[in-house]
C-alpha positions in Angstrom: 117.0 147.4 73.7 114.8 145.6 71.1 114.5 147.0 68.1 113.5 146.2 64.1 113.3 148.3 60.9 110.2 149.1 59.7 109.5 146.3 57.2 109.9 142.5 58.4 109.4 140.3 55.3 109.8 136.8 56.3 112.9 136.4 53.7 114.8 138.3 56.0 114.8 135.8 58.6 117.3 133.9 57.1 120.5 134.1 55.3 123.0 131.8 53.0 125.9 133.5 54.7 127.0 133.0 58.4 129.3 135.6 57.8 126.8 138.0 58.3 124.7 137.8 61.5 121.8 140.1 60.4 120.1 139.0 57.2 116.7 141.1 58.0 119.0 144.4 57.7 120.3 143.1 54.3 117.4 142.4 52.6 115.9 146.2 54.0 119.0 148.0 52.9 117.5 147.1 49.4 114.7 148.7 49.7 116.5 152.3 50.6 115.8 154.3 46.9 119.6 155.5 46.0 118.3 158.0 43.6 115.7 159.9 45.2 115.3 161.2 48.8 118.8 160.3 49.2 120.6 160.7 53.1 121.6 163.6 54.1 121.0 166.0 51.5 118.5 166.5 48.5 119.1 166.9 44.8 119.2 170.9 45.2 121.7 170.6 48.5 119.4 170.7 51.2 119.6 169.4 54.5 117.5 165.9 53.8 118.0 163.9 57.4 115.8 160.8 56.5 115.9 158.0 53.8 113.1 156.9 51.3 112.4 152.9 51.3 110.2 151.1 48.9 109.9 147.4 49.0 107.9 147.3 46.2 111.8 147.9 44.4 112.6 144.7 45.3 109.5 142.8 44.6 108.0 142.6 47.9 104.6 144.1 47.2 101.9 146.8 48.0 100.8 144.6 50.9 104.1 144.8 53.2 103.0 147.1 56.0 105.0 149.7 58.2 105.4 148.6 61.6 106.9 150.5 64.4 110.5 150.1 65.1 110.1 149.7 68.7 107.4 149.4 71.9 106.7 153.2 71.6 104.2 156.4 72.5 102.2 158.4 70.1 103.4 162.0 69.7 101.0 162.9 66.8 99.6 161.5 63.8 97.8 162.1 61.0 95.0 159.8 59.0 94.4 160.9 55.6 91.0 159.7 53.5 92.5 160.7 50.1 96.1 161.7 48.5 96.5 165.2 47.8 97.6 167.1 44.3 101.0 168.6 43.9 99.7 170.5 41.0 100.5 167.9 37.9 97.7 167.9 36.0 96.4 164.1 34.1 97.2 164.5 30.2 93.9 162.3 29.5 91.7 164.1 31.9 93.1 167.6 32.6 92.4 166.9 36.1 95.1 167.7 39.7 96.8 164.2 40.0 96.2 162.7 43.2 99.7 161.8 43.7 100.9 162.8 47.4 99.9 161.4 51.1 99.9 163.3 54.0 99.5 160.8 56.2 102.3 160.1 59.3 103.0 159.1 62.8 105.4 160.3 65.2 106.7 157.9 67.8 108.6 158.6 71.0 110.7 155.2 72.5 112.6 155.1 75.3 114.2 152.4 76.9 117.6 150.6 78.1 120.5 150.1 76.2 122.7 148.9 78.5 122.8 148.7 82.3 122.1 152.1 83.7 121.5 153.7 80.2 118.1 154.9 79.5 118.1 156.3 75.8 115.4 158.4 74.3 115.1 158.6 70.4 112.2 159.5 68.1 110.8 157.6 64.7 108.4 158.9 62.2 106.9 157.3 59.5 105.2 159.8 56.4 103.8 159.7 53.6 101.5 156.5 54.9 99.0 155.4 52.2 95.5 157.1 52.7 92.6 155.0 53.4 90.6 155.3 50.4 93.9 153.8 48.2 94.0 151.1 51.1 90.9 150.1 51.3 91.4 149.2 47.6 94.4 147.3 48.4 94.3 145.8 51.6 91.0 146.4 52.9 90.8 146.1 56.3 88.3 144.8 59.1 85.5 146.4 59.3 85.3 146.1 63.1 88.9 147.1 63.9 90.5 147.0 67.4 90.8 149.7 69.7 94.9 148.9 69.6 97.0 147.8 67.0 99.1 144.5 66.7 101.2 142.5 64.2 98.2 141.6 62.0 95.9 144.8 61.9 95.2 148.5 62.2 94.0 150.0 65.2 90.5 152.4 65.1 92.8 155.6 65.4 94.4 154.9 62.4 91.6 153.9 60.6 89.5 157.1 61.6 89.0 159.5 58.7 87.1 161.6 60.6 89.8 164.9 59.7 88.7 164.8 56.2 90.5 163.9 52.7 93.2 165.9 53.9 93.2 164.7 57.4 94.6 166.9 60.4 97.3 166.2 63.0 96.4 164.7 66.2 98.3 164.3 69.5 98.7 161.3 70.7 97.6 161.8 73.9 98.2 158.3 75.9 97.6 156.0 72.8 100.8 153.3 72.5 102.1 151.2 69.5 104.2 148.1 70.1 106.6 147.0 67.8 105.9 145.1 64.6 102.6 146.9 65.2 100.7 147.8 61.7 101.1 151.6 61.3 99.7 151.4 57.9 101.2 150.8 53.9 103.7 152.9 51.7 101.6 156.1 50.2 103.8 158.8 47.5 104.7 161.9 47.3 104.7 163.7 44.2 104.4 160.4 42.5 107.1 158.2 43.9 106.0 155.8 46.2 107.8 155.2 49.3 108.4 155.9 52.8 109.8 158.9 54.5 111.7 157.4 57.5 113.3 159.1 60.1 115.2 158.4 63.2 116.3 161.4 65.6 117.0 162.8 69.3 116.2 165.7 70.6 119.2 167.5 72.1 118.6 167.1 75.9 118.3 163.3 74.8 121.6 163.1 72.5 123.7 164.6 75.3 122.3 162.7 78.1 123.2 159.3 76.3 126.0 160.0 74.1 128.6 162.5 76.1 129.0 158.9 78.0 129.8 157.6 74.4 133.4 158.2 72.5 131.1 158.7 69.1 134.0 160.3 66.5 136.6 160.3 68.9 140.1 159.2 67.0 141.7 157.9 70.5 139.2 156.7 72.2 139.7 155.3 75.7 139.1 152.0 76.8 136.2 152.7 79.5 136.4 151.0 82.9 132.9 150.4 83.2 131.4 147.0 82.1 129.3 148.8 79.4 129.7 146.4 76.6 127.8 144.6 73.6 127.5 144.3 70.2 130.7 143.4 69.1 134.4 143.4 70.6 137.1 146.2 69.2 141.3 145.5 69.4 143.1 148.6 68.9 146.7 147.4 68.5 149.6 149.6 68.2 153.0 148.8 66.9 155.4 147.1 66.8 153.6 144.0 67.4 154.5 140.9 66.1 151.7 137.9 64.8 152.6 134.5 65.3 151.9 131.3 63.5 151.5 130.0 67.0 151.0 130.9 70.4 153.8 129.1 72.7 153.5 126.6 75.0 149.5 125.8 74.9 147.6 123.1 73.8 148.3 123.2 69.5 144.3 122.0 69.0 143.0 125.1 70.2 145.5 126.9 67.5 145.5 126.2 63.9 148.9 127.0 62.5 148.9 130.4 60.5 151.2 132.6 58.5 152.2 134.9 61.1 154.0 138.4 60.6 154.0 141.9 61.8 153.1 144.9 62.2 154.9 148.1 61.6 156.4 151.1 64.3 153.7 153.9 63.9 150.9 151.7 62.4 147.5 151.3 63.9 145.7 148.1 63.5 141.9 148.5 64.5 140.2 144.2 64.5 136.5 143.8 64.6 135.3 139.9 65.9 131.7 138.7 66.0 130.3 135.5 66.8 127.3 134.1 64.7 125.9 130.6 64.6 129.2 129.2 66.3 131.4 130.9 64.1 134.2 133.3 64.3 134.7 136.2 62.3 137.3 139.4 61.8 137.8 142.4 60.0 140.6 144.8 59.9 141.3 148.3 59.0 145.1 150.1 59.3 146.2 153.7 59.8 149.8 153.7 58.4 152.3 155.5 60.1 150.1 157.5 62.5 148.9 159.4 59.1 145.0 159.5 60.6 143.5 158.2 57.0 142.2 154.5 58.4 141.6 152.1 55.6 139.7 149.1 55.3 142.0 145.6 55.2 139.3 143.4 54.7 136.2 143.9 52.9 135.4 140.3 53.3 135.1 139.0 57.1 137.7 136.2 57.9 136.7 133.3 59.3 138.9 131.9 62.3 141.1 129.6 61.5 139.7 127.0 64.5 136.3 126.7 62.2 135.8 124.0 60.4 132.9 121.2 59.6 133.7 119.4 62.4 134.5 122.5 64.8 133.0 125.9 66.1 134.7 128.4 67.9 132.0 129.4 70.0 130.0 126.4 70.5 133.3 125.3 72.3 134.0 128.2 74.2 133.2 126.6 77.4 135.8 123.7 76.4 138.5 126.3 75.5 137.9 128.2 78.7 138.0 125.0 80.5 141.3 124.2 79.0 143.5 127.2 79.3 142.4 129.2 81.7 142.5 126.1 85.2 142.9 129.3 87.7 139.5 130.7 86.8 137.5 129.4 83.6 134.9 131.6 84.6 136.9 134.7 84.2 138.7 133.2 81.1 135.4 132.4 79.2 135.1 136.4 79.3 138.3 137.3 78.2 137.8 134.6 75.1 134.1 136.4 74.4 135.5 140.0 74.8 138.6 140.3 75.5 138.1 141.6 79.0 136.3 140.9 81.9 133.1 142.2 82.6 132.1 140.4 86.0 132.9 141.9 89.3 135.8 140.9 91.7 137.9 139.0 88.7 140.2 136.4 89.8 142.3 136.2 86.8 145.1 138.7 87.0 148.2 139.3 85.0 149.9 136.4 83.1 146.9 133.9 84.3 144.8 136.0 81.8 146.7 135.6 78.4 144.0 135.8 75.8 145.6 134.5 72.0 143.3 135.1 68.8 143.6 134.8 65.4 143.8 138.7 63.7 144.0 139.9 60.0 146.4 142.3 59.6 146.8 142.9 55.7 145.3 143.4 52.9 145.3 139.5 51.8 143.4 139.2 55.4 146.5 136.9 56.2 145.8 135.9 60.4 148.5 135.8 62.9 148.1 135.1 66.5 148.7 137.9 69.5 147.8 138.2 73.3 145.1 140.9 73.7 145.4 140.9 77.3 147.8 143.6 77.7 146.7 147.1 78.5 148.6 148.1 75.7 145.9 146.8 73.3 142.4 148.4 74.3 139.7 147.0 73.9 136.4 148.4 73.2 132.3 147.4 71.5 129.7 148.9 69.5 129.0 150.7 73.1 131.7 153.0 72.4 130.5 153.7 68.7 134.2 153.2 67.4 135.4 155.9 65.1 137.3 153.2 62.2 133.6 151.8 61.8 132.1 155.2 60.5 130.7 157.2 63.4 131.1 160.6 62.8 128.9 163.7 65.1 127.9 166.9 62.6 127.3 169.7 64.4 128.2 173.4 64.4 131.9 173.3 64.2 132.3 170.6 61.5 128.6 171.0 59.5 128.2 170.7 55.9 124.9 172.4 56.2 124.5 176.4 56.1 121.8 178.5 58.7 119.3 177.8 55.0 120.5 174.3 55.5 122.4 174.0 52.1 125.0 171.8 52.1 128.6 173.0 51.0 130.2 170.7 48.6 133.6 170.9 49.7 132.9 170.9 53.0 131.2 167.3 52.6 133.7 166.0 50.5 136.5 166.9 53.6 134.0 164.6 56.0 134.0 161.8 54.2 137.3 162.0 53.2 136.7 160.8 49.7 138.1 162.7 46.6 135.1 163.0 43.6 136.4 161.5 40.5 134.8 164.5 38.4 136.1 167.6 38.0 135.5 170.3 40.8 132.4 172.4 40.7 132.5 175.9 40.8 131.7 177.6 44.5 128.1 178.8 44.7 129.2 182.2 45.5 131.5 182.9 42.4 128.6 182.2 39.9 125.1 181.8 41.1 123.9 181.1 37.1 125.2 177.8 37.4 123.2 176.6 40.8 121.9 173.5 38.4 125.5 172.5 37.8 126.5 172.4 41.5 123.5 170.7 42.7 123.9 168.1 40.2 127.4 167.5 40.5 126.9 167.3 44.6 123.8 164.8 43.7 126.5 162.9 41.7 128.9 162.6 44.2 126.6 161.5 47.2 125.2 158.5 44.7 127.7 157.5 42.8 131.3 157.8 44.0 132.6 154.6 45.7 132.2 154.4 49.6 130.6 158.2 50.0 127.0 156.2 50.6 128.7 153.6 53.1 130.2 156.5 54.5 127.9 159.0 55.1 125.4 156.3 56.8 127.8 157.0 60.2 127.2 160.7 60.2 124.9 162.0 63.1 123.8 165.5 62.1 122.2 168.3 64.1 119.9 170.1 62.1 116.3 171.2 62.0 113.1 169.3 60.8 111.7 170.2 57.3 108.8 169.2 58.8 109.2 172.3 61.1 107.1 175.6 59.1 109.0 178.1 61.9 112.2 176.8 59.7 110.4 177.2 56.0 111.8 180.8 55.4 115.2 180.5 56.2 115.8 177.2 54.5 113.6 177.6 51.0 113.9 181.8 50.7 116.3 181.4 48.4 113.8 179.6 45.8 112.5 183.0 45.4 115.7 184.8 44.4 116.0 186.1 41.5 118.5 183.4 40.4 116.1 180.7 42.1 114.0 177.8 40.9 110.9 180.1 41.2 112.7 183.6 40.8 113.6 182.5 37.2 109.9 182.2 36.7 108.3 185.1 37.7 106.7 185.6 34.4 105.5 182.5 33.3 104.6 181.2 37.3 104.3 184.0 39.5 102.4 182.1 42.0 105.0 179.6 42.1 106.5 179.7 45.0 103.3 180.9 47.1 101.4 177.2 45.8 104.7 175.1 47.0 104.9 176.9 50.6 101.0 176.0 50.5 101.6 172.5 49.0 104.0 172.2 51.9 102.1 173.1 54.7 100.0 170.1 53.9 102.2 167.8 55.0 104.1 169.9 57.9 102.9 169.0 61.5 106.3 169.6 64.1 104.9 172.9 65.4 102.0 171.5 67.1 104.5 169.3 69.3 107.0 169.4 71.8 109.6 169.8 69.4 108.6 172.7 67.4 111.5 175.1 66.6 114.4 173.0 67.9 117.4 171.5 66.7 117.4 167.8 66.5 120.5 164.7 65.9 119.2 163.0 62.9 121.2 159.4 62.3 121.1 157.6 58.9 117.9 154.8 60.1 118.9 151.6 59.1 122.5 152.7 60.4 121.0 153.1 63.8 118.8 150.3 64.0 121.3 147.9 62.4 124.0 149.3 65.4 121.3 149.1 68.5 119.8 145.6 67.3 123.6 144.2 68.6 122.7 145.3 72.3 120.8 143.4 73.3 120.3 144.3 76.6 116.8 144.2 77.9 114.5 146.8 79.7 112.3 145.9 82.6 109.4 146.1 80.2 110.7 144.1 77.7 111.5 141.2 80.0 108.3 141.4 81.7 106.8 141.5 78.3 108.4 138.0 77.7 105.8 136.7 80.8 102.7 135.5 78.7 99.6 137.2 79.9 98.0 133.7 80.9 100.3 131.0 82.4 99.8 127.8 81.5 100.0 125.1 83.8 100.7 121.3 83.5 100.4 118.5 85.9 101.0 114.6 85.5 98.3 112.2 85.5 99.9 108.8 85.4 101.2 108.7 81.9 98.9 111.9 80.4 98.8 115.6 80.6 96.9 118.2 81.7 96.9 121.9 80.9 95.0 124.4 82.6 95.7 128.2 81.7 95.3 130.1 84.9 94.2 133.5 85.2 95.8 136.7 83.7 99.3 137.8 84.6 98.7 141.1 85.8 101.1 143.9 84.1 102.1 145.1 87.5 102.7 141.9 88.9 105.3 140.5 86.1 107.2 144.4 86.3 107.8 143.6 89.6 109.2 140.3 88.9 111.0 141.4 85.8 112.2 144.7 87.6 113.6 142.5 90.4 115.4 139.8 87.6 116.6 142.4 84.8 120.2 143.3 85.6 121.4 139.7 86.0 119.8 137.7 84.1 121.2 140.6 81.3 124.5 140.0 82.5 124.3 136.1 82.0 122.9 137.2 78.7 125.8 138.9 77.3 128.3 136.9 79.3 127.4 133.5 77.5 126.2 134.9 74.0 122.8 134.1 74.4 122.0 137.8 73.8 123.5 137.9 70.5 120.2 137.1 68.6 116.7 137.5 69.9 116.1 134.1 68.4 118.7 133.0 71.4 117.0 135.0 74.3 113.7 133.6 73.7 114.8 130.0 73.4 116.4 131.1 77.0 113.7 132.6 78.2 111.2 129.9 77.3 113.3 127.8 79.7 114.0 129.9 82.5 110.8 131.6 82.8 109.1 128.2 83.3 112.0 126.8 85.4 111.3 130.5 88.0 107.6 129.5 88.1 107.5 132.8 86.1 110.4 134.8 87.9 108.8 134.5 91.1 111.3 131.8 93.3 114.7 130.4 91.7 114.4 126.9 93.7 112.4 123.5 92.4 108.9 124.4 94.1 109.0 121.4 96.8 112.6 120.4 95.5 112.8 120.1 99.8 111.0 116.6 99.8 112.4 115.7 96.1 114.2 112.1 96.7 117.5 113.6 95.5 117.2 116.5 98.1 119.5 118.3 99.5 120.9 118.6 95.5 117.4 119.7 94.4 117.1 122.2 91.6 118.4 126.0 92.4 118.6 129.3 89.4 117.1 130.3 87.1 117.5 127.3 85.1 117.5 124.8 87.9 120.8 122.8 88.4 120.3 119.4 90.2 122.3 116.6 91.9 125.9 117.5 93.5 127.9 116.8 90.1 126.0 119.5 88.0 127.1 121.8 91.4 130.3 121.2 91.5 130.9 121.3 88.0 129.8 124.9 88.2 131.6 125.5 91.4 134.7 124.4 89.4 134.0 126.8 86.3 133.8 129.5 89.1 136.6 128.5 90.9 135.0 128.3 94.2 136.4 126.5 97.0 135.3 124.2 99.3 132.8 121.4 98.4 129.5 122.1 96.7 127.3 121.7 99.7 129.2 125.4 101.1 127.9 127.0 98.1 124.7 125.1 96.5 122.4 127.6 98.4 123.8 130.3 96.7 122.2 130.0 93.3 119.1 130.2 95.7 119.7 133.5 97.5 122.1 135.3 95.4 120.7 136.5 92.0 123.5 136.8 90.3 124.6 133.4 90.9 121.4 132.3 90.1 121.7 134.2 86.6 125.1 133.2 86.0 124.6 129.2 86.8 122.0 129.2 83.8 124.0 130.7 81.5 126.7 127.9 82.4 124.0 125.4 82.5 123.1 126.6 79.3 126.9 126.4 77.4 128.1 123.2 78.9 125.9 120.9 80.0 124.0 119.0 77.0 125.2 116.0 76.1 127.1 116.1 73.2 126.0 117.3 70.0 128.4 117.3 66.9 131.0 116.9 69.7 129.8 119.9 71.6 127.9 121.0 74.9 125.9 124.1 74.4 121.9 124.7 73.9 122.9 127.7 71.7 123.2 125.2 69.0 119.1 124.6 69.4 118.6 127.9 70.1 120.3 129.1 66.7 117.7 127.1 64.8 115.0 129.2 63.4 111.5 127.7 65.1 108.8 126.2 62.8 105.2 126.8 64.2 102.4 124.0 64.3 99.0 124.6 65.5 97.7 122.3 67.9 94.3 121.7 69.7 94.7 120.8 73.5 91.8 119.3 75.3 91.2 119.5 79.2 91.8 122.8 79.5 90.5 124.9 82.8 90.2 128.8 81.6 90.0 129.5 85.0 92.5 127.9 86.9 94.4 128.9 90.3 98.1 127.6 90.0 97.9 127.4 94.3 94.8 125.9 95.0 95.4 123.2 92.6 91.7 123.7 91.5 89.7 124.2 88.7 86.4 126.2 89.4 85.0 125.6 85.8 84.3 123.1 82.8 86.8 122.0 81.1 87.1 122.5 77.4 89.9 122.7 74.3 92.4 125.3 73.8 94.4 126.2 70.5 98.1 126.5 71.0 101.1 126.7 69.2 103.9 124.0 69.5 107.9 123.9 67.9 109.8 120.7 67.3 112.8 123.1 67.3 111.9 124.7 70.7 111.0 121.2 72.0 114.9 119.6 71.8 115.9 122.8 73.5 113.9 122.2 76.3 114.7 118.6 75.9 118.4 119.5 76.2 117.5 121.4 79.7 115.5 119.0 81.1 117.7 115.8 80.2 120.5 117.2 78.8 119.8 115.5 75.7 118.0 116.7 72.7 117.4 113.9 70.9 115.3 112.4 73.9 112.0 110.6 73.0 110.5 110.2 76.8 107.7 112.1 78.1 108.9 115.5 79.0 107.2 117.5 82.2 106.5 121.0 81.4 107.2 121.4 77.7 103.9 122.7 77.1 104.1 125.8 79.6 107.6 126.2 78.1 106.7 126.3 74.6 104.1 128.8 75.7 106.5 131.8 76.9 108.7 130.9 74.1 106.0 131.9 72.1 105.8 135.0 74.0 109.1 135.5 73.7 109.6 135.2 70.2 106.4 137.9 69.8 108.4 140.3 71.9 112.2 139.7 70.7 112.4 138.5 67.4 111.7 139.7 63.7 108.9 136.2 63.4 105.6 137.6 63.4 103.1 136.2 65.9 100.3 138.3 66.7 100.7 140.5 69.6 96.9 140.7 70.5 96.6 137.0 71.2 96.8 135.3 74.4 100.2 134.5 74.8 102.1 138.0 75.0 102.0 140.7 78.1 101.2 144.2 77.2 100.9 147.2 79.9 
């Protein structure tokens, strides 16, 4: 599942603090306007199941565009020409202020998050600048193209021809991509910013989530192998923490304070990986009481880390060195505690798995065995409770059938007591309806940890953007203690011109969805949760095949590159379709899938290495003078010592000429070897094996002009049926010691280097499919349907 919020400013693709492994989500949590529009309920209580963002808040300017969230289709839409008055009239020129847009698009996404799990979930973007503002501001081409991409507007959404107002439109079989442009921040009644929304519908929720513990205060640690994101340790006591784990090797184990844990406490530890680096947090339930606090704000970094040293980079070494029955097996239980491969060898004592856990509020680390049963172990798959996940739904909802939101009521879910004194009830003196709404507005903005809080509440509720909803949920504005009721004299068409007003922007009734009750999550809570899967669909790996691949043959000490005819969409599905599930697994099993930065420095490799995931052996690797130890998986291991050395890390007996054919015939294997490949067998750099230290290294781009290029080349035939000319293409240095690393296991290599230039090209495509840098999709590198 790939995934990105709606903004992508390039100063979000880095961060000062490896602590925190997503520094794009940071930067948009900023933009998220506390004060108005806030999540989940509106300065007069309602129901408000969306968030308002404005980068302009933080300085990043008219010109940063929307962009869908995720490869998606087009439920409905609407273009507007001009913004629409709410009714404020201009002091200076006594004329409606055009202060509102009506504009919007609905998106429907489905794909995998996970192996097996198909998820559905919906995004819509409103209150979209209209065109004529635009074309003021960022005017665009005057030519535009039929579909969108990173860098422009498509004609649908550049078509005024609904008027100023513009009307809602189906989508019919019109798709968006994402990072696509959808368009720039518009207002509503004179605040500018984006209505964003995330949502299921409730066929969709149950189908995903009642395989999900979401809320559940003892959750289960699941059989399956439905893992990622990042690993859980539910510990129960008494347990004691030791300054050392006994009888292993000392260097793997930094001496720490030790201690213990209590008879009836709880300790829940969170770990994550990022750029090498371990990290913890902790929260405790004392005594069984069922109030779970935060230990550590801050994330503790493992005690192993230093200048010198990084826990992950040597995970391969670790795994090597304390688990000799199966390193395989024990380089799982070091990433997740578990393992997650089929037909485990490890059993029992053989799997003792020590880390370093916080367990008070000083974040003070002692070392335990997380093997046990005892301690379960669960990921962000199981949407753990301690973290914030809550489901709202009929039994435990805030919200009334008018979708007012009782105060107390919201105060029990969170949990937090309000520092000002309690408000009267809403029944025992409706006068004082101002009071109650502001003290509730109060509470939701400024009490300490109701914000954080509320972001893991899933709600079921219905649309505002549903009219079949508008009379049960705004009826009581007419009452005779209402906001228009008190007005009846002095506005009596008050509440008739803001059910009008409304309708302008209201669109869910001409769609599937009309009338129904939806799960609503917090946005950013959602998209920062599903952007630690990881896992990819079919479509998304085959959208890592460039459309043309690139060629390159040897001509005594030059290079040729011929492009070669497109990459069919159906042909690359296939091959992806036939690839996915394992070359996922290796994914998640060696941390590659941990960034999208990682995957497409992988995929840059393997891709080429596969001749474009069509055969896992060296094409003619038969007649190679080092046959029979020619290259075999995905990432092509050659000569008997790179076999055996995986054999050995598998734990396979016999000698590797029983099981070298394997990585040929047997995808998994094939998978698996080039993740190993990939963690273990550079040569050393700062004392460590592992390409992940490349592939953490955010890619600079240079443009480069290749000559001799065929555009009309047949990879079999070996023949070019046209002139040749000159090609632009991108190149990396960063990417190039990656590939480096594969192909010599050295990084740092100077020599010529055979097939960097196909390489380079699906990395490009890679890095337009599955990271947050923005290449444009349109250009020649990237697969679409």
């Amino acid at each position: 599942m790939i995934i990105s919020p709606p903004f992508l400013p390039a100063s979000g693709l880095t961060a000062n603090d490896v602590s925190k492994p997503d520094p794009m989500m940071d930067l948009i949590d900023q933009f998220e306007i506390g004060h108005h529009g806030a999540w989940p309920v509106t300065f007069d209580r309602r129901s408000h199941c969306a968030i308002h963002l404005n980068p302009r808040a933080q300085g990043a300017g008219q010109a940063e565009p929307v962009r869908a969230i995720a490869d998606g289709d087009v439920v409905a839409y609407r273009v507007s020409r001009d913004a629409v008055p709410d009714g404020t009239v201009d002091p200076q020129t006594g004329q409606p202020m055009l202060n509102s847009n009506t504009g919007f698009v609905l998106l429907k996404h489905k794909t995998d998050a996970g192996d097996g799990r198909t998820i559905t979930y919906y995004s819509l973007y409103m209150h979209l600048l209209d065109m004529t503002s635009q074309e003021h501001t960022v005017p665009q081409p005057n030519d535009p193209p039929e579909t969108g991409s990173a860098n422009a507007l498509p004609r649908w959404l550049l078509d005024t021809a609904g008027g100023k107002d513009g009307v809602v439109q189906m989508g019919g079989t019109k798709k968006v991509y994402r990072k696509d442009m959808l368009g720039y921040v518009g207002q509503h009644q004179g605040v500018a910013h984006l209505h964003f929304e995330i949502f299921m519908a409730d066929g969709d929720f149950t189908a995903w989530f009642d395989k999900v513990q979401i809320g559940v205060k003892k959750p289960a640690q699941l059989t399956t192998s439905d893992y990622w994101g990042h690993s859980y340790f539910v510990i129960s006591g008494p347990q004691e923490f030791y300054p050392q784990p006994a009888n292993v090797d000392e260097k793997w184990f930094p001496r720490v304070p030790g201690g213990s844990l209590g008879a009836g406490d709880t300790l829940y530890v969170e770990a994550w990986f990022n750029k090498g680096q371990r990290f913890t947090r902790a929260w405790i339930d004392k005594a069984g009481s069922g109030n779970v606090t935060l230990l550590t704000p801050d994330p503790i970094a493992d005690p192993y880390d230093s200048a010198q040293k990084r826990y992950e980079y040597d995970l391969y070494d670790r795994a090597m060195a304390l688990y000799p029955a199966c390193p395989s097996d024990g380089y799982e239980m070091l990433r997740f505690g578990r393992i997650l491969s089929d037909h485990p060898t490890l059993t029992g004592a053989a799997c003792a798995t020590w880390i370093a856990v916080p367990f008070d509020e000083s974040g003070t680390l002692g070392y335990v065995n997380i093997a046990p049963d005892a301690i379960k172990k669960l990921s962000d798959a199981d949407f753990p409770f301690f973290t914030g996940w809550q489901k709202i739904d009929g039994d435990n909802t805030p919200f009334n059938d008018a979708g007012r939101c009782d105060y107390a009521t919201l105060c029990g879910l969170t949990g937090i007591q309000d520092s000002l004194p309690s408000a009267q009830p809403l029944e025992a003196d409706p006068n004082n309806n101002n009071e109650v709404n502001l003290q509730l507005a109060s509470y939701v903005q400024n009490t300490d940890g109701v914000n954080e809080t509320l972001r893991g509440m899933v709600f079921k509720a219905r649309s505002e953007w549903d009219p079949s909803n508008n009379e049960e949920r705004y009826k009581d504005l007419n009452d005779p203690y209402g906001f228009f009721g008190k007005q009846k004299d002095t506005n009596p068409d008050g509440y008739t011109k803001f059910t009008d007003f409304l309708a302008k922007f209201q669109f869910l009734d001409k769609t599937p969805l009309a009338g129904k009750e939806l799960w609503f999550f917090h946005p950013l809570a959602f998209i920062r949760h599903f952007r630690k899967c990881g896992w990819l669909s079919v479509r998304e790996l085959a959208q890592c095949l460039p459309r043309k691949v690139i060629d390159q043959t040897r001509n005594g000490v030059h290079q040729t590159v011929y492009p070669t005819a497109t990459l069919r969409w159906g042909v690359a599905h296939g091959r992806a379709d036939r690839f996915a599930q394992y070359i996922n697994s290796a994914l998640r099993k060696y941390g590659i899938s941990l960034s999208g930065l990682r995957t497409a420095y992988f995929m840059g490799n393997a891709i080429q290495e596969t001749i474009y995931l069509s055969r896992t052996s060296e094409l003619g690797g038969a007649q190679a003078h080092y046959a029979p130890w020619y290259g075999r998986g995905v990432i092509q291991l050659t000569f008997e010592e790179n076999y055996k050395r995986y054999g050995d890390f598998r734990k396979w007996s016999g000698p590797p000429s029983g099981y070298r054919d394997l990585l040929e015939t047997d995808l998994s294997a094939a998978c698996d070897s080039a993740g190993f490949y990939w963690v273990s067998c550079a040569k050393p750099v700062n004392n460590t094996h592992n390409i992940n230290i490349e592939a953490d290294k955010l890619p600079r781009f240079t443009a480069t002009t290749l000559i001799n290029v065929c555009p009309d080349y047949d990879y079999h035939s070996k023949s070019c049926r046209t002139s040749l000319s000159r090609m632009d293409f991108l190149a990396s240095a960063e990417f190039e010691r990656s590939a480096r690393a594969v192909n010599t296991g050295n990084p740092n290599s100077t020599g010529t280097l055979n097939g960097l230039i196909p390489r380079t090209n699906v990395f490009v495509a890679s890095i337009a499919k599955l990271t947050d840098i923005l290449i444009d999709y349109n250009d020649a590198y990237s697969q679409k349907e």
